[in-house]
LOLUMSE-108507 format. One record per residue (C-alpha): residue in one letter; chain; x, y, z. Coordinates in steps of 0.25 Angstrom, whole numbers. Example, Ala and Ser with C-alpha at 12.3 -4.5 7.8 and 13.67 -1.06 7.14 Angstrom:
<rs>
R  residu  chaine     xx     yy     zz
R       A       A     49    -18     31
R       S       A     55     -4     29
</rs>
This chain:
<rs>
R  residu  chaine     xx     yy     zz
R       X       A    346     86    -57
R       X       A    340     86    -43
R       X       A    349     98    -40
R       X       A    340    106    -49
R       X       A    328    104    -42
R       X       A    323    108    -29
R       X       A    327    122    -28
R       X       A    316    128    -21
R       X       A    323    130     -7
R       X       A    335    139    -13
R       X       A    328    146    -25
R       X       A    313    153    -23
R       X       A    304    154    -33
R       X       A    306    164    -45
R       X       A    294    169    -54
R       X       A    298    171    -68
R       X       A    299    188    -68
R       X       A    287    196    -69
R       X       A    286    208    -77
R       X       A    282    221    -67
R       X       A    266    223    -66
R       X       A    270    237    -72
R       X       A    276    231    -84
R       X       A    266    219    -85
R       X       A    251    228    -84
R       X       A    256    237    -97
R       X       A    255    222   -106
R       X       A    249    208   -106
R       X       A    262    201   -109
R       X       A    266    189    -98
R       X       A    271    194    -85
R       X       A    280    183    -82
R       X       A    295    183    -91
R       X       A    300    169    -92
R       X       A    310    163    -84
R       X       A    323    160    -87
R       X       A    330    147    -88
R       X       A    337    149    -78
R       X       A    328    152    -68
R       X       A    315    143    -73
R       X       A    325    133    -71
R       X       A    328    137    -56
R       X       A    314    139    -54
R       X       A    311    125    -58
R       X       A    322    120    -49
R       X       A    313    123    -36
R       X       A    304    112    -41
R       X       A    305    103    -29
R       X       A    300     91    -37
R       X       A    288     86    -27
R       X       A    286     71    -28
R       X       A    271     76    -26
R       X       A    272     88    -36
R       X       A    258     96    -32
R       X       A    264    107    -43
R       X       A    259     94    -54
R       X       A    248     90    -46
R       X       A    242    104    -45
R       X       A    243    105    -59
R       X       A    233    102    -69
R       X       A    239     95    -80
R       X       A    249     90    -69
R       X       A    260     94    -76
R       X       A    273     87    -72
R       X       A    279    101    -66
R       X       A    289     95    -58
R       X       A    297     89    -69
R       X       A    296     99    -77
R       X       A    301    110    -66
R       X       A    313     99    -64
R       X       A    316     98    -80
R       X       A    316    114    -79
R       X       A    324    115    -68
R       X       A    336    105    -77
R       X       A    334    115    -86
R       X       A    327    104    -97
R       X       A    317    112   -101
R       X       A    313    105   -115
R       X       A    311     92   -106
R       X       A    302    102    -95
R       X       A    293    106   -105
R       X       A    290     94   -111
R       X       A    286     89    -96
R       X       A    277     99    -95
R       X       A    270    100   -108
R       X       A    268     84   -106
R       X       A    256     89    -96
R       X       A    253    102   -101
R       X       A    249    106   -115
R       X       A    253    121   -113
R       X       A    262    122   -103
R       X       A    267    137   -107
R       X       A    254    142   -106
R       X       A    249    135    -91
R       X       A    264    141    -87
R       X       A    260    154    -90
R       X       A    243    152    -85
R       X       A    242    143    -75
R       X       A    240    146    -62
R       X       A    251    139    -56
R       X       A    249    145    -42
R       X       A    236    137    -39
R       X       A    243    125    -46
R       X       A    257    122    -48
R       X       A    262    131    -42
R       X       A    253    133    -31
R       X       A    255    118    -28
R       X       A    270    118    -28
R       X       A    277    110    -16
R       X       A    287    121    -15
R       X       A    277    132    -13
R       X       A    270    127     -3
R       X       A    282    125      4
R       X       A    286    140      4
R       X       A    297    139     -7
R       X       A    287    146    -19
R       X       A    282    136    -29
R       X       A    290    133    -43
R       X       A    286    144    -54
R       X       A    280    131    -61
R       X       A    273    138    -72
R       X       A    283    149    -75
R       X       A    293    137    -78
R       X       A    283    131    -87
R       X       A    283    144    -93
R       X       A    295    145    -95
R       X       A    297    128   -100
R       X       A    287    130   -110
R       X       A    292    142   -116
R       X       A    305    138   -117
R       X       A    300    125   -124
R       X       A    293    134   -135
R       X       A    306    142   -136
R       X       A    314    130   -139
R       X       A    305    125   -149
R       X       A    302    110   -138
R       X       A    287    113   -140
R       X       A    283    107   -152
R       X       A    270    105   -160
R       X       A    262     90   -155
R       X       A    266     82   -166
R       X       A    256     68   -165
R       X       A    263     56   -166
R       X       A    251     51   -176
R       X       A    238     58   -182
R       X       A    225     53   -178
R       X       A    213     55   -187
R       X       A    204     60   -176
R       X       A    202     74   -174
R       X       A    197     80   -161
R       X       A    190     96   -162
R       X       A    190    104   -149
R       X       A    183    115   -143
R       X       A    191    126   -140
R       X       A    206    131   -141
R       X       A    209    135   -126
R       X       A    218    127   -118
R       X       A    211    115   -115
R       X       A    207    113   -130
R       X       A    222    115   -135
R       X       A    227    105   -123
R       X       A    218     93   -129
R       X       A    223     97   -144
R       X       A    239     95   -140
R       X       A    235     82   -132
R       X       A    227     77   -144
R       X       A    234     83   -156
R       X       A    248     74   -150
R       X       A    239     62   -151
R       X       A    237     65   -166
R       X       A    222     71   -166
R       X       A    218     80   -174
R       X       A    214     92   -168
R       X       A    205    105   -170
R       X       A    204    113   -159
R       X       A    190    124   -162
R       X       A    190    137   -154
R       X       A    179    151   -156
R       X       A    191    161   -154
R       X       A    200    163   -164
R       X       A    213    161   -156
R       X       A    218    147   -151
R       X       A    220    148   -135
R       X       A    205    149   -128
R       X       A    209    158   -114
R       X       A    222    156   -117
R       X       A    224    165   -128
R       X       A    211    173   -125
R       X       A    208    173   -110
R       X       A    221    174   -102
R       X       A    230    186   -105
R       X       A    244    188   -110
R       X       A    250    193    -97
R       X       A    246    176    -92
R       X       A    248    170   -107
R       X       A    253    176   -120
R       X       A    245    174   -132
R       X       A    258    170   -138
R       X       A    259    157   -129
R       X       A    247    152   -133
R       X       A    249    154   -149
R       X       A    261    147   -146
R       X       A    254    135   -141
R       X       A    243    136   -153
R       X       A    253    136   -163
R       X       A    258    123   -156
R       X       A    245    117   -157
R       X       A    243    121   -171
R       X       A    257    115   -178
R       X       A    251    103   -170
R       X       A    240    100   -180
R       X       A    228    104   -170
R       X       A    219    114   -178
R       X       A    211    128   -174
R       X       A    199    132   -177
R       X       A    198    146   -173
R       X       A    185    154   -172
R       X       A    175    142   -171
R       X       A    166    139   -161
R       X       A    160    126   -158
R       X       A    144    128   -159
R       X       A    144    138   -168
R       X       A    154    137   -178
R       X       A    152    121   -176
R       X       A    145    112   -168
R       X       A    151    101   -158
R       X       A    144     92   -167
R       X       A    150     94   -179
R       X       A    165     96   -172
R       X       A    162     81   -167
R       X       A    160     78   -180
R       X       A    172     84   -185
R       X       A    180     79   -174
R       X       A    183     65   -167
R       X       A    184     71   -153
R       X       A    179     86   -147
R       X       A    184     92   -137
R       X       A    178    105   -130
R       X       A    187    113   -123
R       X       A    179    127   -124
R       X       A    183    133   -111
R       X       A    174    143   -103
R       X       A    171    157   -106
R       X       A    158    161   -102
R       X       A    160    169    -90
R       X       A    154    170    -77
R       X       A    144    183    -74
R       X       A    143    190    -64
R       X       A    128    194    -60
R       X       A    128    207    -54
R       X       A    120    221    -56
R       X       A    127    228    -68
R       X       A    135    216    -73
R       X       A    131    220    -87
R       X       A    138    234    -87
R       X       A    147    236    -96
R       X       A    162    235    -94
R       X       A    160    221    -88
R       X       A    166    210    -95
R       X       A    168    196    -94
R       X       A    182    192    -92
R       X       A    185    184   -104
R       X       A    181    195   -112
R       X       A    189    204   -107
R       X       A    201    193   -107
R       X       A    199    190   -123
R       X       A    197    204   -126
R       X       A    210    207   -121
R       X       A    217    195   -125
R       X       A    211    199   -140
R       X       A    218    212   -139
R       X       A    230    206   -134
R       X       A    231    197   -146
R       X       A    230    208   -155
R       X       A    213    206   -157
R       X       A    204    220   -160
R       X       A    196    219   -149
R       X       A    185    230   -149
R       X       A    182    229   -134
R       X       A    198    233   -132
R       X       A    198    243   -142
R       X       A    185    249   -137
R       X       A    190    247   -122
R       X       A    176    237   -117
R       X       A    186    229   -113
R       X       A    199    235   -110
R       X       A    202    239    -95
R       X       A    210    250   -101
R       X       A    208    263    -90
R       X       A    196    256    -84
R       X       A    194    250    -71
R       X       A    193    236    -71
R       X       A    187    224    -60
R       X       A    190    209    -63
R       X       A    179    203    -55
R       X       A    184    189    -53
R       X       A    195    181    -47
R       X       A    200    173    -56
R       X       A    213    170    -67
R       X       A    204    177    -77
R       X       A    202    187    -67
R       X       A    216    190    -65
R       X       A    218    190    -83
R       X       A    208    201    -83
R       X       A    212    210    -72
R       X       A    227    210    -77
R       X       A    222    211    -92
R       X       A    217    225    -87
R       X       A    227    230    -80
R       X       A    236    228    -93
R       X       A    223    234   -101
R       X       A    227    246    -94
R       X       A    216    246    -83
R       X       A    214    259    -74
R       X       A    212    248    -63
R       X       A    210    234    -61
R       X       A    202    226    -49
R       X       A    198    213    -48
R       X       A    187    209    -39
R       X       A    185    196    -32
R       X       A    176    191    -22
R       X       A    188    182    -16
R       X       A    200    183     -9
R       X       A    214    183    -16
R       X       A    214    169     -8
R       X       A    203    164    -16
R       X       A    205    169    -29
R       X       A    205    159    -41
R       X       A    216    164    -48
R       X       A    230    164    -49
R       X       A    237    172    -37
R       X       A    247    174    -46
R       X       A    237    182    -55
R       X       A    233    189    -44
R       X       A    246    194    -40
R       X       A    251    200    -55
R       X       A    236    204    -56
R       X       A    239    212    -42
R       X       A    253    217    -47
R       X       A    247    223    -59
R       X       A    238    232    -51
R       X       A    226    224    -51
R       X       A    217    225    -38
R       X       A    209    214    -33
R       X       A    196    217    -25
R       X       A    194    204    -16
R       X       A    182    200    -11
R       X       A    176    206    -18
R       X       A    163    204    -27
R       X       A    154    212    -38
R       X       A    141    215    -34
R       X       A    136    224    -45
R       X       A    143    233    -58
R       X       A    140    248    -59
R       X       A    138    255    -72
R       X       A    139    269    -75
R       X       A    126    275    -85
R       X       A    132    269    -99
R       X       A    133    253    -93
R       X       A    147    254    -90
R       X       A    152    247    -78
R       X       A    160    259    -68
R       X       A    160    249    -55
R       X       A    160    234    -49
R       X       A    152    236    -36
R       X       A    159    224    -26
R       X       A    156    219    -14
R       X       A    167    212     -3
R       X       A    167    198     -2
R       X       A    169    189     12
R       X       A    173    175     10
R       X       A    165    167     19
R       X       A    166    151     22
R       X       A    172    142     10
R       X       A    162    136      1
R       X       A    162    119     -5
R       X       A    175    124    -14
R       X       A    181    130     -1
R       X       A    182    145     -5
R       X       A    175    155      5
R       X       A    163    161      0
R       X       A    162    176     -4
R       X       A    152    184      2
R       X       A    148    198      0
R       X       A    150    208     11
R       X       A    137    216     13
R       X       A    139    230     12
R       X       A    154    230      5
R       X       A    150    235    -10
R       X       A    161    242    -16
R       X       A    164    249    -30
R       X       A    175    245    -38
R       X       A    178    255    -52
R       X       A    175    248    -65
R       X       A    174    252    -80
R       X       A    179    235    -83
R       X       A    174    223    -76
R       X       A    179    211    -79
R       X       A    172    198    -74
R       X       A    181    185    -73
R       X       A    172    177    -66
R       X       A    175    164    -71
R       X       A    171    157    -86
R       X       A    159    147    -86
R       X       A    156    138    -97
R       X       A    148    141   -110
R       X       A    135    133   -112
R       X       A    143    123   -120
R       X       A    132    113   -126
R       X       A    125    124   -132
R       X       A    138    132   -137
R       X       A    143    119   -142
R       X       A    129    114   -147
R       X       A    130    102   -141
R       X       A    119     97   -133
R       X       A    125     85   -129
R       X       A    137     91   -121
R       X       A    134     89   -106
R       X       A    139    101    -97
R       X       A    140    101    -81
R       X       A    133    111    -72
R       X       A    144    121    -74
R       X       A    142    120    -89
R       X       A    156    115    -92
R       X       A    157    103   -103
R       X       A    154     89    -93
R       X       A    164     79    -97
R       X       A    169     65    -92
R       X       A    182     69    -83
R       X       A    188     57    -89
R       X       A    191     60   -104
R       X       A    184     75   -103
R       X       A    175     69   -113
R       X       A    160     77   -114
R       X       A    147     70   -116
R       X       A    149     71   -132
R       X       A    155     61   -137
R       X       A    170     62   -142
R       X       A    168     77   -135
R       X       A    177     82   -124
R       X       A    179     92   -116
R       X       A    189     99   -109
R       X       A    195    111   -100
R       X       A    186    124    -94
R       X       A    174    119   -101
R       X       A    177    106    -90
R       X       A    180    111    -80
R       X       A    177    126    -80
R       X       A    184    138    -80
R       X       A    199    132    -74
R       X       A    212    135    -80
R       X       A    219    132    -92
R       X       A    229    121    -87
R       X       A    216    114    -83
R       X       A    212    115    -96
R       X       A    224    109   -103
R       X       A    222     98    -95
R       X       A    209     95    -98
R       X       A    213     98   -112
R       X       A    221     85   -112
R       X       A    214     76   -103
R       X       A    203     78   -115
R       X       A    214     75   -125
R       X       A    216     63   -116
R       X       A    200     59   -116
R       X       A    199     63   -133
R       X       A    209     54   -135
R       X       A    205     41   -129
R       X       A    191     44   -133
R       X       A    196     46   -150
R       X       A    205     33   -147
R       X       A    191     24   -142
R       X       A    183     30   -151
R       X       A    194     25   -162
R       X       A    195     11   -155
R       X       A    181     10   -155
R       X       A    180     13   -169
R       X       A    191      3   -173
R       X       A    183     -7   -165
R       X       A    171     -6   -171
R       X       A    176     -7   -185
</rs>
């Protein structure tokens, strides 16, 4: 089958079609179609099949993305997927999310040649879709069920990663979440133009004819205490994710019009689900005929800046106080942000918010930003130019500043869980275990605010570390009787 492979030097890289910016801004349905057979299986071809593949190395759940690219390009597709779902527990949702071009992608041998990298995550799109269509993916089935159960905290990606790994084992599982939807971010922080709702039910349902159980609309520490879920439970897991967001302290940061960005995202990700939302209906947080700045440079940034322009926004700016070099997001965002009419202010940074006589934020006052020397992580520092104030128009600010975590211990009530400086959940790296007994702890509230395929991962090294600790704590006990 060599003969199917390395391609790259007679066929360039092909995108799956994009639907016209003009089309696109009307709706929030995906901007990418699918490919074809045909040509996923010619794109797959360019794979040049490295024997140091920095596409997998790059990648956090290392996924085997070389023989899967191979088995795609021979056209055995069943065999593709199950490669890849070998490694990663949701393989059609980081396809469609994942930043490939600062990981994958970014990292590919033939990109940096010249050649233009492997469209890696629209082929496993397009593997995993394919799979569902054909009815290969299947519920877990557990060879054997195991009496003990294990509860967890939170029904976002890390927290449904960990249930799949330990519900094939044969644990019992009850996955405890405060909204009233199974998904985290997924279902209510990243819009549908980037993931359709409908990809993520998919996957719940999955879960659920697997034997793992919901309980929707209850939150740990006040519905019920960690306490009495270790009781109920031989194993916990917390996998909460980070939502409180980052302020911003300047003069006439508490006008109104000037929301935090997960607000406005679950707002409009409500109404997209068919929700009543009362701050969309009353127009507090739609963008519709106003004129909107996203303060921040982020992948949530880029979600709330497109959200608007399909909310039917008058205008739309983002402001931030880097370069487009230096941004953290995904330059791919940025491109279809820019294609849609968005306009990014670069270097550029609030100083103050200006209101009119009822409170109502009218304007962002800025200043320009010059990057000075790099700093310890090695990114230039921004410095404010004297004397280079300017006003930006503004009925909507949206700030996407970045998520910090809640005061855990005290939401949780439990004393006894150790937090680090940055007041995520400390945990032994090992086996992700907390220092709680039989508690463990995994994703955003570990590591911070990151991305989901970092979550999935750590969703299953905890699996990894609860199981070995359920099957001591069971030796032990047969031991000592």
């Amino acid at each position: 089958m060599a003969e199917k492979l390395l391609k790259f030097v007679s066929l360039g890289r092909a995108m799956p079609d994009k639907r016209p910016a003009a089309e696109r801004r009307q709706d929030f349905a995906e901007i990418y179609a699918d490919y074809s057979a045909r040509l996923a299986q010619a794109q797959a071809s360019r794979c040049s099949q490295c024997g140091v593949p920095f596409c997998q190395v790059h990648c956090p759940l290392n996924n085997n993305i070389p023989d899967w690219l191979k088995l795609t390009a021979e056209g055995r597709l069943e065999e593709a997927y199950e490669i890849s779902a070998a490694t990663n527990t949701f393989p059609e949702i980081c396809g469609r999310i994942c930043p490939q071009d600062r990981l994958c992608e970014g990292n590919c041998v033939i990109e940096q040649s010249g050649h233009g990298t492997v469209t890696i995550g629209a082929i496993e799109r397009h593997v995993t879709d394919t799979a569902f269509a054909n009815g290969w993916v299947q519920p877990v089935k557990p060879q054997r069920e195991l009496a003990q159960s294990i509860g967890i905290i939170g029904a976002g990606p890390a927290g449904l990663a960990a249930a799949e790994a330990l519900r094939r084992k044969g644990y019992q599982i009850v996955i405890y979440d405060r909204h009233d939807r199974v998904g985290g971010l997924l279902i209510y922080g990243i819009p549908n133009f980037k993931l359709e709702k409908q990809v993520v039910q998919r996957r719940e349902k999955l879960l659920r004819e697997s034997g793992i159980r919901f309980e929707l609309n209850t939150e740990i520490g006040r519905d019920l205490s960690l306490d009495q879920l270790r009781q109920r439970h031989d194993a916990v897991l917390i996998a909460t994710g980070v939502y409180k967001a980052r302020d911003l302290a300047a003069p006439g940061s508490g006008s109104r019009g000037i929301v935090p960005a997960l607000t406005y995202l679950i707002a409009a990700n409500r109404h997209g689900l068919g929700d009543q939302v009362p701050e969309i209906e009353s127009g507090e947080l739609s963008a519709r005929d106003r004129h909107v700045v996203v303060i921040g440079g982020g992948d949530t940034a880029m979600d709330c800046v497109r959200s608007a322009v399909r909310q039917g926004a008058r205008s739309v700016k983002c402001l931030y106080r880097r370069d487009r070099a230096n941004m953290p997001g995904s330059q791919r965002e940025v491109a279809n942000a820019e294609e849609e009419g968005v306009e990014f202010i670069w270097q550029s940074a609030p100083a103050a918010f200006l209101d009119d006589a009822n409170g109502q934020v009218r304007a962002v006052r800025a200043e320009r930003i010059h990057l000075g020397l790099p700093d310890a992580t090695g990114r230039q520092t921004p410095r404010v130019i004297e004397g280079s104030a300017f006003d930006l128009e503004a009925d909507l600010v949206v700030k996407a500043l970045g998520f910090e975590p809640e005061d855990l211990p005290q939401r949780l009530k439990a004393p006894a869980l150790s937090i680090t400086k940055a007041s995520t959940v400390r945990i032994n790296w090992r086996n992700l275990s907390t220092t709680i007994p039989g508690v463990f702890a995994a994703g955003d509230i570990v590591r911070g605010a990151s991305l989901v395929v970092w979550a999935i991962r750590d969703g299953r090294d905890a699996a990894a570390g609860i199981d070995a600790y359920l099957k001591e704590t069971a030796q032990r006990k047969a031991a000592a009787e």
